[in-house]
N, CA, C and O atoms as CSV, one atom per row, in Angstrom:
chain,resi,resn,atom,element,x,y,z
A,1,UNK,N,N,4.294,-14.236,-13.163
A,1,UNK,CA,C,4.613,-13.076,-12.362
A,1,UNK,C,C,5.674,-12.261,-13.084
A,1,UNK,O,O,6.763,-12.824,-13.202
A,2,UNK,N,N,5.540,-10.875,-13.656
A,2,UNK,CA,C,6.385,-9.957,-13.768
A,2,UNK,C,C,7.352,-9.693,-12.844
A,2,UNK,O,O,7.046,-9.527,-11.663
A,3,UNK,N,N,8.685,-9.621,-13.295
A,3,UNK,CA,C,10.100,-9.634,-12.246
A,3,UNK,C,C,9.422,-8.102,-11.701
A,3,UNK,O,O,8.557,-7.297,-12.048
A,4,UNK,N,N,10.540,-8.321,-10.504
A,4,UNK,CA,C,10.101,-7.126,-9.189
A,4,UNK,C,C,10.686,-5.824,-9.749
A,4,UNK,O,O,11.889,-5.562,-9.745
A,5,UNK,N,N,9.748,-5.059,-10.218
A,5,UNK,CA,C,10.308,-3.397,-10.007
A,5,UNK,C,C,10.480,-3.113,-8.608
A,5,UNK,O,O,9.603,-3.205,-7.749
A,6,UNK,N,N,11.435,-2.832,-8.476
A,6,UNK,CA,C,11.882,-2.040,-7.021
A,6,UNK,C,C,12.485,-0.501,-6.954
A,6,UNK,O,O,13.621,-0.103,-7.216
A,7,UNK,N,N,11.425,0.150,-6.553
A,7,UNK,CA,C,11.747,1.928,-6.972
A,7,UNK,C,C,12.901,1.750,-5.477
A,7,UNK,O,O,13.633,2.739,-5.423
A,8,UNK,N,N,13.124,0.945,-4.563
A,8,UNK,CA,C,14.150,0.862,-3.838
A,8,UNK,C,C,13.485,2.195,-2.834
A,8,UNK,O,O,12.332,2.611,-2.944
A,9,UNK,N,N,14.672,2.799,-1.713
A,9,UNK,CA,C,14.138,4.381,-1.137
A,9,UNK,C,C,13.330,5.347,-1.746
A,9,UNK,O,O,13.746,6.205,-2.524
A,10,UNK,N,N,12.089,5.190,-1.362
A,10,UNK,CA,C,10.748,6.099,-2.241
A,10,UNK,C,C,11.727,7.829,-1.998
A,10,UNK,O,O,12.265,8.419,-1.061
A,11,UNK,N,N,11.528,8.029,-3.280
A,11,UNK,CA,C,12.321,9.579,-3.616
A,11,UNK,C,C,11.636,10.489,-2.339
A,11,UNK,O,O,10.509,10.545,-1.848
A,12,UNK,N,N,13.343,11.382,-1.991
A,12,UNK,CA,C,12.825,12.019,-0.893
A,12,UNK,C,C,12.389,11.768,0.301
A,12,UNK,O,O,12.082,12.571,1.182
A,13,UNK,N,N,12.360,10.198,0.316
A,13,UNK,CA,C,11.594,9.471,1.807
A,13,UNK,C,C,13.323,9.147,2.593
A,13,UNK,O,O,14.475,8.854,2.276
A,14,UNK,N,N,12.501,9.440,3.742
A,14,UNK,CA,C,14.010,9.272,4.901
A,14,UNK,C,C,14.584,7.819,4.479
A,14,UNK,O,O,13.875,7.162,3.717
A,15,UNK,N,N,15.562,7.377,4.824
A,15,UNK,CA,C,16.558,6.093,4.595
A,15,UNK,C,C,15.838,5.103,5.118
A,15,UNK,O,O,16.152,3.970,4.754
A,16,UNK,N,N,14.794,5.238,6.013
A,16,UNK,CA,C,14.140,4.307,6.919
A,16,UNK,C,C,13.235,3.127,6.169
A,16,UNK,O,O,13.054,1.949,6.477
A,17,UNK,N,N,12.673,4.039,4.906
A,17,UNK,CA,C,11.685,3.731,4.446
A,17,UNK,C,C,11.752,3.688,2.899
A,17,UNK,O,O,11.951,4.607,2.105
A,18,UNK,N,N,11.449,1.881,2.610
A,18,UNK,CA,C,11.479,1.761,1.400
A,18,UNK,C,C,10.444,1.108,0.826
A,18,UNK,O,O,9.676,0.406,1.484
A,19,UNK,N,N,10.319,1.330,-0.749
A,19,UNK,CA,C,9.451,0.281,-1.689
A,19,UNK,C,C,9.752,-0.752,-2.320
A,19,UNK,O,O,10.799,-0.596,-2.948
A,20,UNK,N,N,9.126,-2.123,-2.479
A,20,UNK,CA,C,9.629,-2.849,-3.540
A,20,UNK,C,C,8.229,-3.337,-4.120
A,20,UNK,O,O,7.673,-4.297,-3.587
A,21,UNK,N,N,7.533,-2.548,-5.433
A,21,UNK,CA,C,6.957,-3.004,-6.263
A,21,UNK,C,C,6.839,-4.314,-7.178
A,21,UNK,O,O,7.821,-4.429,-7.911
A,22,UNK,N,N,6.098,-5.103,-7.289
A,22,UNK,CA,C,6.226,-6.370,-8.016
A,22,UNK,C,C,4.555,-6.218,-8.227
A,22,UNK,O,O,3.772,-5.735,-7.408
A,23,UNK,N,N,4.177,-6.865,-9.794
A,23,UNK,CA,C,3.001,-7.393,-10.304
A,23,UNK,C,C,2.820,-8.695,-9.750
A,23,UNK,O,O,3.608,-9.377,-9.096
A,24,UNK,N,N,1.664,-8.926,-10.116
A,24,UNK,CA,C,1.760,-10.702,-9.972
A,24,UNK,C,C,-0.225,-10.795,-10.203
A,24,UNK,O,O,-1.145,-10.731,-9.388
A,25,UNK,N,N,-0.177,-11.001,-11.999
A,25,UNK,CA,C,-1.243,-10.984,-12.644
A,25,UNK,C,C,-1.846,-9.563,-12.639
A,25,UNK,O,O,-1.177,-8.691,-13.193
A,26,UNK,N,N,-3.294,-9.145,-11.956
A,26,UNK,CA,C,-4.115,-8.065,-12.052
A,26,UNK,C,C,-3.570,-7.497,-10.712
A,26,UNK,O,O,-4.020,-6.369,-10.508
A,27,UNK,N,N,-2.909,-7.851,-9.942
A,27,UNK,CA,C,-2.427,-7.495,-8.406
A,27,UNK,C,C,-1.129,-6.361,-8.357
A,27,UNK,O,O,-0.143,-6.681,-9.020
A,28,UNK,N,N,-1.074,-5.074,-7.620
A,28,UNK,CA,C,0.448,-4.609,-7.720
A,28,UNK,C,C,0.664,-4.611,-6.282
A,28,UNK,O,O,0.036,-4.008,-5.412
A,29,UNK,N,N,1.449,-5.225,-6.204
A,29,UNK,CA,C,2.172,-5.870,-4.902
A,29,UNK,C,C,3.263,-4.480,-4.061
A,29,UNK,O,O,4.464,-4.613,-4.296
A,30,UNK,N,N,3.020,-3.719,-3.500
A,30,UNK,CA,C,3.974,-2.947,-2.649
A,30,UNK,C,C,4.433,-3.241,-1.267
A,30,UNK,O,O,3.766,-2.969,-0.269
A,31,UNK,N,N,5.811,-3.910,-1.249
A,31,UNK,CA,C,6.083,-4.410,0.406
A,31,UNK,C,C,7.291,-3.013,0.770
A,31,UNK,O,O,8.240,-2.549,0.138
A,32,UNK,N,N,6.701,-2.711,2.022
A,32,UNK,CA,C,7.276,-1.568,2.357
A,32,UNK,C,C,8.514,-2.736,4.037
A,32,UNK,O,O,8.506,-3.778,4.693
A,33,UNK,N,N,9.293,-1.459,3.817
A,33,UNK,CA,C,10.321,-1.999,4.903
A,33,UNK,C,C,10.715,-0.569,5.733
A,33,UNK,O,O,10.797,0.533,5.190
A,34,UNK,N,N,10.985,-0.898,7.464
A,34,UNK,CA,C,11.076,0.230,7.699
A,34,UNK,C,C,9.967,0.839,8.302
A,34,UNK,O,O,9.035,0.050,8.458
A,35,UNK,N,N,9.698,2.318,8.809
A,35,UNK,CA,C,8.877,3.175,9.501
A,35,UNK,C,C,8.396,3.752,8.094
A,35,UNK,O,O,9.045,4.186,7.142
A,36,UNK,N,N,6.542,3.547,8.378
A,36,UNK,CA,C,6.069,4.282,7.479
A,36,UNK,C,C,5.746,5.622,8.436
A,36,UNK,O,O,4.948,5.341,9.330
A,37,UNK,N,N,6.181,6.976,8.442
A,37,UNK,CA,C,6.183,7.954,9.189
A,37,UNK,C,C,6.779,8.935,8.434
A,37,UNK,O,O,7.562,8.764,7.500
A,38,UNK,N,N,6.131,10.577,9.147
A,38,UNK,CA,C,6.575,11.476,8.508
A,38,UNK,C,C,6.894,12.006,7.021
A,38,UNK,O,O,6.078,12.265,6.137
A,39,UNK,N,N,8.272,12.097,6.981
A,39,UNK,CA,C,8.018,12.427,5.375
A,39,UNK,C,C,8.202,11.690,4.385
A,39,UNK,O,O,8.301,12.079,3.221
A,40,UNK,N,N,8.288,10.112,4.935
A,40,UNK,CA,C,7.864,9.542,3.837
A,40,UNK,C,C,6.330,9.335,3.286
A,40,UNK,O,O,6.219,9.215,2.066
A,41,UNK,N,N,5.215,9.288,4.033
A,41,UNK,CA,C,4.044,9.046,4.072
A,41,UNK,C,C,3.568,10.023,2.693
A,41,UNK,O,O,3.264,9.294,1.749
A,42,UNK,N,N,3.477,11.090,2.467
A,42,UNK,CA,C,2.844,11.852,1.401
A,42,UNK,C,C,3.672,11.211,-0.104
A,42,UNK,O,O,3.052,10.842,-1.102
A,43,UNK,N,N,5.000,11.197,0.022
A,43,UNK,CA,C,5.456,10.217,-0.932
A,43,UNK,C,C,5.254,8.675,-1.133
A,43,UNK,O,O,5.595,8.266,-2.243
A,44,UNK,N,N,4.846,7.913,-0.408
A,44,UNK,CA,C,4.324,6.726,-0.518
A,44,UNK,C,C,2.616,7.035,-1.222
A,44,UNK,O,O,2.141,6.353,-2.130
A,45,UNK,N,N,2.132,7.830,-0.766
A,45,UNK,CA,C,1.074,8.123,-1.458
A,45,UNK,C,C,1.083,8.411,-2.420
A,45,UNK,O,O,0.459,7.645,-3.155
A,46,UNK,N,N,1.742,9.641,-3.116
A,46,UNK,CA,C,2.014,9.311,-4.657
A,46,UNK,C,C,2.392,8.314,-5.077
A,46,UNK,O,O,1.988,8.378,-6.238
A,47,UNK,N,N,2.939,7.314,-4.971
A,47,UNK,CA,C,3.575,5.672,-5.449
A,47,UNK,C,C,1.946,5.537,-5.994
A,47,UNK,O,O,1.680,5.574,-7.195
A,48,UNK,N,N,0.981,5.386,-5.009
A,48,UNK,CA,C,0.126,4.547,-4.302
A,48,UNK,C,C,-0.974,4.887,-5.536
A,48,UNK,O,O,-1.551,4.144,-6.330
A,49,UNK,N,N,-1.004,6.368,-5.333
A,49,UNK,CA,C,-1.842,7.400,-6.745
A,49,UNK,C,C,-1.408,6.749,-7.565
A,49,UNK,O,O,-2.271,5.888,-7.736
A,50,UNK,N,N,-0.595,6.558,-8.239
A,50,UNK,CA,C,0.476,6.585,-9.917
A,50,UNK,C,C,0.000,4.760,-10.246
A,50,UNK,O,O,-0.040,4.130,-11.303
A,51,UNK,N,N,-0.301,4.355,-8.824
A,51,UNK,CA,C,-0.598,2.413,-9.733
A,51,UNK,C,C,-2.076,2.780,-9.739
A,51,UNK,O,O,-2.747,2.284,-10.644
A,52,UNK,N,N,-2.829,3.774,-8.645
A,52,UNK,CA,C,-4.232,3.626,-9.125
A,52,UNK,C,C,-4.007,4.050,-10.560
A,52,UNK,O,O,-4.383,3.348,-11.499
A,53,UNK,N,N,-3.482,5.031,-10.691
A,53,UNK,CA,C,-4.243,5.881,-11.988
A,53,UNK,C,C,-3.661,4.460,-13.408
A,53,UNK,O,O,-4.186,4.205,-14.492
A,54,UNK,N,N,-2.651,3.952,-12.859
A,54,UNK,CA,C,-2.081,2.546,-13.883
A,54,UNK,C,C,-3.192,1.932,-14.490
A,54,UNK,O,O,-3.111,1.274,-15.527
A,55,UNK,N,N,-4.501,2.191,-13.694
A,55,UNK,CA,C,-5.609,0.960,-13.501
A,55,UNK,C,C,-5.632,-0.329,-12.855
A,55,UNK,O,O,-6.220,-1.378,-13.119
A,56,UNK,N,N,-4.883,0.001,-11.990
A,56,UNK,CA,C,-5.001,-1.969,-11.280
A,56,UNK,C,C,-5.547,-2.173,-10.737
A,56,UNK,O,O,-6.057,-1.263,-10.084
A,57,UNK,N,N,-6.044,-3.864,-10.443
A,57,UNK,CA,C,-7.769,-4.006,-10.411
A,57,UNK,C,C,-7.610,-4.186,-8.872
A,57,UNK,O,O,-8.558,-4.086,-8.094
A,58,UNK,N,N,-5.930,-4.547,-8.383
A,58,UNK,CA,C,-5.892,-4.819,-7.093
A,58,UNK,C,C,-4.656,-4.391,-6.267
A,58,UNK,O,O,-3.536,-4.728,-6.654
A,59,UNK,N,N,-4.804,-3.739,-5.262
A,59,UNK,CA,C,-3.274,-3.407,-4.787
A,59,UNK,C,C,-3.285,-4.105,-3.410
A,59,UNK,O,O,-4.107,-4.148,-2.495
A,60,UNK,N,N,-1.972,-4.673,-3.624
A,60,UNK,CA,C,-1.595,-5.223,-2.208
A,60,UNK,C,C,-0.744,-4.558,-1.304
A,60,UNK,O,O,0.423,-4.775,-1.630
A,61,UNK,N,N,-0.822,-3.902,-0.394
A,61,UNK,CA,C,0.291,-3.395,0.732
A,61,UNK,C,C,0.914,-4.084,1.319
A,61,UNK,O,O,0.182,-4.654,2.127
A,62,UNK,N,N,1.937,-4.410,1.409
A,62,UNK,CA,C,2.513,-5.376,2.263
A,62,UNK,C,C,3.363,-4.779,3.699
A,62,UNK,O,O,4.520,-5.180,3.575
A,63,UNK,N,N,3.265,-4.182,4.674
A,63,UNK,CA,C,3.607,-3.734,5.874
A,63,UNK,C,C,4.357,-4.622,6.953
A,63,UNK,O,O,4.664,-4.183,8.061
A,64,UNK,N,N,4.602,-5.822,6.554
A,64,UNK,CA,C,4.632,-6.707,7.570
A,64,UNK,C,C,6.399,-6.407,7.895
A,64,UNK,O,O,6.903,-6.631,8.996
A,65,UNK,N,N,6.768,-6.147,7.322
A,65,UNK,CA,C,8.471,-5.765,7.190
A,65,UNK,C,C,8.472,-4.266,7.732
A,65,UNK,O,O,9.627,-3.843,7.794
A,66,UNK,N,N,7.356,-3.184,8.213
A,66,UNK,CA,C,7.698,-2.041,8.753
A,66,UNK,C,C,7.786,-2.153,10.356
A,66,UNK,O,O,7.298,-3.046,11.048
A,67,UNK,N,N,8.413,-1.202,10.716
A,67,UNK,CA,C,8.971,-1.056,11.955
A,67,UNK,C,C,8.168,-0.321,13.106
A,67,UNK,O,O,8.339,-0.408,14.322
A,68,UNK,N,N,7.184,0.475,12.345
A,68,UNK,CA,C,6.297,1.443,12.675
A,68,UNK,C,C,5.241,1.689,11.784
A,68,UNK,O,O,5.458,1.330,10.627
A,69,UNK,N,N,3.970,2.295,12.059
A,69,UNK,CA,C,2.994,2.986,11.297
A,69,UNK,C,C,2.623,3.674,12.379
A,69,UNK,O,O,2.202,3.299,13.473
A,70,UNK,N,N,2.945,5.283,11.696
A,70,UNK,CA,C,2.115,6.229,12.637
A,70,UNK,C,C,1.077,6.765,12.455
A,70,UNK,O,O,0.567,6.443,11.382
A,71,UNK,N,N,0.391,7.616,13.170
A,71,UNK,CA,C,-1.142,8.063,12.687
A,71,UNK,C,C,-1.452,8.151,10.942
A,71,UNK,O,O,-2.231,7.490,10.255
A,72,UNK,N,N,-0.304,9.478,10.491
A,72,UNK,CA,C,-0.661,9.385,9.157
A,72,UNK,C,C,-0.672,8.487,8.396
A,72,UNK,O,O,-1.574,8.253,7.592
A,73,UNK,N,N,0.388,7.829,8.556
A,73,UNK,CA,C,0.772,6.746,7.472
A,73,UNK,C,C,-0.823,5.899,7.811
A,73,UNK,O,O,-1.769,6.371,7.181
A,74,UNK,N,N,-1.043,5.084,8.453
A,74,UNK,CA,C,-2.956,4.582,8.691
A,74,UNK,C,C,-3.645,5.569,8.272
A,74,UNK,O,O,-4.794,5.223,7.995
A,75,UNK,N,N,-3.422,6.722,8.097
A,75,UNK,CA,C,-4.906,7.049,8.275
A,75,UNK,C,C,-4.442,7.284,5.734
A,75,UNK,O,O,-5.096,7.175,4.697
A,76,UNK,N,N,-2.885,7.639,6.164
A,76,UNK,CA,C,-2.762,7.750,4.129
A,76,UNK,C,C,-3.284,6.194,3.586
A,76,UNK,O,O,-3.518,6.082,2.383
A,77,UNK,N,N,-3.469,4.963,4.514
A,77,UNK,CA,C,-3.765,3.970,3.779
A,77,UNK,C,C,-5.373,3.777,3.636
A,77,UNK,O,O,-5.939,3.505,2.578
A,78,UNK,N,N,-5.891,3.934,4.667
A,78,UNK,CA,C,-7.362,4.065,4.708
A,78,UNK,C,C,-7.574,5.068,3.500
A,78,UNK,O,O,-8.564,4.911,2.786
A,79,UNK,N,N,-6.713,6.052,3.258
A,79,UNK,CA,C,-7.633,7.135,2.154
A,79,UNK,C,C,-7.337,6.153,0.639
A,79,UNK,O,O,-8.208,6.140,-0.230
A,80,UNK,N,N,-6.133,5.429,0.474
A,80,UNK,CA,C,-5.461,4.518,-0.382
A,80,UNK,C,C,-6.947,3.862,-1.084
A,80,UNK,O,O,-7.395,3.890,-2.230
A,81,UNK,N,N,-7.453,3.266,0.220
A,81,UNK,CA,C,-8.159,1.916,0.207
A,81,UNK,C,C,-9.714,2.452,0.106
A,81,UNK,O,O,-10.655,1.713,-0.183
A,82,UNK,N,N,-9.820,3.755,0.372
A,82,UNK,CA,C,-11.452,4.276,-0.144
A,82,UNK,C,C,-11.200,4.962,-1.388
A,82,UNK,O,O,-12.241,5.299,-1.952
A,83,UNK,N,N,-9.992,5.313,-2.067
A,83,UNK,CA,C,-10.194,5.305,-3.256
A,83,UNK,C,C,-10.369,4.297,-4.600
A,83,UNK,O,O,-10.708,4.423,-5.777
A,84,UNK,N,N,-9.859,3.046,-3.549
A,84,UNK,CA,C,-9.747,1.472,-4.383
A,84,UNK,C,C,-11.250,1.439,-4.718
A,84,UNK,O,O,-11.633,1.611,-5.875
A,85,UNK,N,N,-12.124,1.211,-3.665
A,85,UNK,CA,C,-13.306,0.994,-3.085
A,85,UNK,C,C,-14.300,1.692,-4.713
A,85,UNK,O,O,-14.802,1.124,-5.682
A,86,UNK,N,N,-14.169,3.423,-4.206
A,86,UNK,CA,C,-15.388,4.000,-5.132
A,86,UNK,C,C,-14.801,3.710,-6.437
A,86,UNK,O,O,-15.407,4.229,-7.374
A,87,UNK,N,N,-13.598,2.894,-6.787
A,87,UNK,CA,C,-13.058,2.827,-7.991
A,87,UNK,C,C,-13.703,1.331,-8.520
A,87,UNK,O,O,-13.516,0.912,-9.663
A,88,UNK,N,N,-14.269,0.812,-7.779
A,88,UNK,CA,C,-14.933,-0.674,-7.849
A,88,UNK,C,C,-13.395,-1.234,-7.730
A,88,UNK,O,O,-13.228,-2.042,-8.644
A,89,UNK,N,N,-12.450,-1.122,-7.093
A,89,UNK,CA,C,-10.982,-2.029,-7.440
A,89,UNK,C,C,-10.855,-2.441,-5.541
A,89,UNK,O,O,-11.566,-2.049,-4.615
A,90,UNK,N,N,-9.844,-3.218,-5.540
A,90,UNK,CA,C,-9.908,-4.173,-3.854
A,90,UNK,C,C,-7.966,-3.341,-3.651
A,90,UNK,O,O,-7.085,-3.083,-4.472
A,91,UNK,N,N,-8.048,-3.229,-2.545
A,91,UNK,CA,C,-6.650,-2.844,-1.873
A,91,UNK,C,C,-6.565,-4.465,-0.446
A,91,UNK,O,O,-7.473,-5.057,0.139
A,92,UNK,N,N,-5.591,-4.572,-0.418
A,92,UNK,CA,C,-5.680,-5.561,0.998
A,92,UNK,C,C,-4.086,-4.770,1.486
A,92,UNK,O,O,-3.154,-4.443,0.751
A,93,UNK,N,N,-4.205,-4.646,2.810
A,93,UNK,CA,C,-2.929,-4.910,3.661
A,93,UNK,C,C,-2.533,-5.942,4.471
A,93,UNK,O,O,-3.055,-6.358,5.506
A,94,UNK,N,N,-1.304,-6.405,3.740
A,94,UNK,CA,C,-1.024,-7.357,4.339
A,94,UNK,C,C,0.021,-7.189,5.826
A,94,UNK,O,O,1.153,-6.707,5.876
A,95,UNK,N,N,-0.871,-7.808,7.041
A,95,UNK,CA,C,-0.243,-7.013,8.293
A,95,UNK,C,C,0.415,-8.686,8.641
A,95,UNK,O,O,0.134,-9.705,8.012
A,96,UNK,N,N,1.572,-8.543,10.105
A,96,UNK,CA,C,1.603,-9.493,10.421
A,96,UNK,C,C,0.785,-10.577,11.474
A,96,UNK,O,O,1.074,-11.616,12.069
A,97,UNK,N,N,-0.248,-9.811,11.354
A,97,UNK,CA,C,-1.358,-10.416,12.729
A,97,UNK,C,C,-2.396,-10.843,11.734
A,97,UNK,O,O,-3.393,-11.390,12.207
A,98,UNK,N,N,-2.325,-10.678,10.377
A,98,UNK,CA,C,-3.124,-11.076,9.504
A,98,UNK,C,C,-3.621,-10.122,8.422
A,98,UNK,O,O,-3.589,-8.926,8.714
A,99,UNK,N,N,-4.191,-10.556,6.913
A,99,UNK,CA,C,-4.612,-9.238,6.394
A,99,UNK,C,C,-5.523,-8.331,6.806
A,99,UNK,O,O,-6.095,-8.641,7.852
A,100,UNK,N,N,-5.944,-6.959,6.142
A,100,UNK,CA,C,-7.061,-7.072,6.407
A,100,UNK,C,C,-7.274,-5.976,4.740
A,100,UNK,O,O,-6.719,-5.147,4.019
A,101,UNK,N,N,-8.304,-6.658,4.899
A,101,UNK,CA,C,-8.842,-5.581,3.139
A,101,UNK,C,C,-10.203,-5.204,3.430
A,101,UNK,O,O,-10.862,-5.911,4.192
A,102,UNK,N,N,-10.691,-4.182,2.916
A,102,UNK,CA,C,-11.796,-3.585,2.565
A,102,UNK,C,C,-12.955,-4.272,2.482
A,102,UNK,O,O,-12.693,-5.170,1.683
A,103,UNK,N,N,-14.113,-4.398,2.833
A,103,UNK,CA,C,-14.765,-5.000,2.659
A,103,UNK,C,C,-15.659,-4.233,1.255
A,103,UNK,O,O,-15.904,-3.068,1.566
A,104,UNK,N,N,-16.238,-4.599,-0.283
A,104,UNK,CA,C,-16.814,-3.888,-0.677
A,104,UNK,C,C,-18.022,-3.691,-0.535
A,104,UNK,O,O,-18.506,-2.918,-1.361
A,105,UNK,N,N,-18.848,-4.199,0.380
A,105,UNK,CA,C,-20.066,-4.108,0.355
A,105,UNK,C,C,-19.918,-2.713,1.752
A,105,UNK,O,O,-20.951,-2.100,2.019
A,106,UNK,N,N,-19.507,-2.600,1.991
A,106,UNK,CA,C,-19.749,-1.702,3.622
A,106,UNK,C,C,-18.739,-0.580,3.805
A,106,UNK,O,O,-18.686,0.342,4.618
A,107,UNK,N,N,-17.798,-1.018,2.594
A,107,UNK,CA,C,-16.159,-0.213,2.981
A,107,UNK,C,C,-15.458,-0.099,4.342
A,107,UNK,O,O,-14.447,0.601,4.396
A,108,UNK,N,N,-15.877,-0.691,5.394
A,108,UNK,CA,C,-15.586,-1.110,6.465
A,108,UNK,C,C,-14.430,-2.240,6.408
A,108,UNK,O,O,-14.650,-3.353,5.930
A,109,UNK,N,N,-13.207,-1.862,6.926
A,109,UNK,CA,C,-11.879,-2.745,6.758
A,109,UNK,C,C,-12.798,-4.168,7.670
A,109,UNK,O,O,-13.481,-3.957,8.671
A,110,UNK,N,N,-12.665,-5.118,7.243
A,110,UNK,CA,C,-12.635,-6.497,7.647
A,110,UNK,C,C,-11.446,-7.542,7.954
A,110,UNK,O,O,-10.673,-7.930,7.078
A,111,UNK,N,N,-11.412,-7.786,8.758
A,111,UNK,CA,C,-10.012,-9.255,9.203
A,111,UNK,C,C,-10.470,-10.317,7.646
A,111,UNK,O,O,-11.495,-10.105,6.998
A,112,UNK,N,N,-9.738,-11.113,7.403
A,112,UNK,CA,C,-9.961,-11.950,6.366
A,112,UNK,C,C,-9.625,-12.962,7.305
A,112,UNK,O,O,-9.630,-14.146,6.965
């Protein structure tokens, strides 16, 4: 496992809301802390852009440490996770009621 990059408060995102990036093999691991809402959401999406375009074969969200997810922020991960999809690459979010990732055959989010 590559030590944790931590971009720490995603630039411009309210105090609420942070990143801590870590690899771990073909996987880029993002555990967010905090309310994903408002104006952090379009900046978490660029994060989100910048590891697709990295090429990674897999991104993990990790949410289980947020406080909130509001409409956008779900609906910026769903767009996250259909770009994983037509990219042939897997996104999972990891929630605390359990993951759930993409299914690739259907693109229909599935419980794991």
């Amino acid at each position: 496992m590559v030590p944790p990059h931590d971009v720490g408060p995603v630039l411009g995102a309210p105090p609420h809301l942070s990143a801590h990036i870590t690899r771990d093999g073909d996987a880029s691991v993002v555990r967010l802390r905090g309310a994903l809402s408002g104006p952090g959401v379009p900046l978490l999406e660029s994060v989100l852009q910048r590891l697709e375009k990295r090429g990674v074969a897999r991104l993990i969200v990790d949410v289980r440490d947020t406080s909130a997810i509001d409409p956008l922020g779900a609906a910026m991960l769903h767009r996250a996770a259909q770009r994983m999809l037509e990219a042939g690459r897997s996104m999972t979010v990891l929630r605390s009621d359990g993951a759930q990732e993409c299914a690739p055959a259907s693109g229909v989010p599935a419980d794991r």
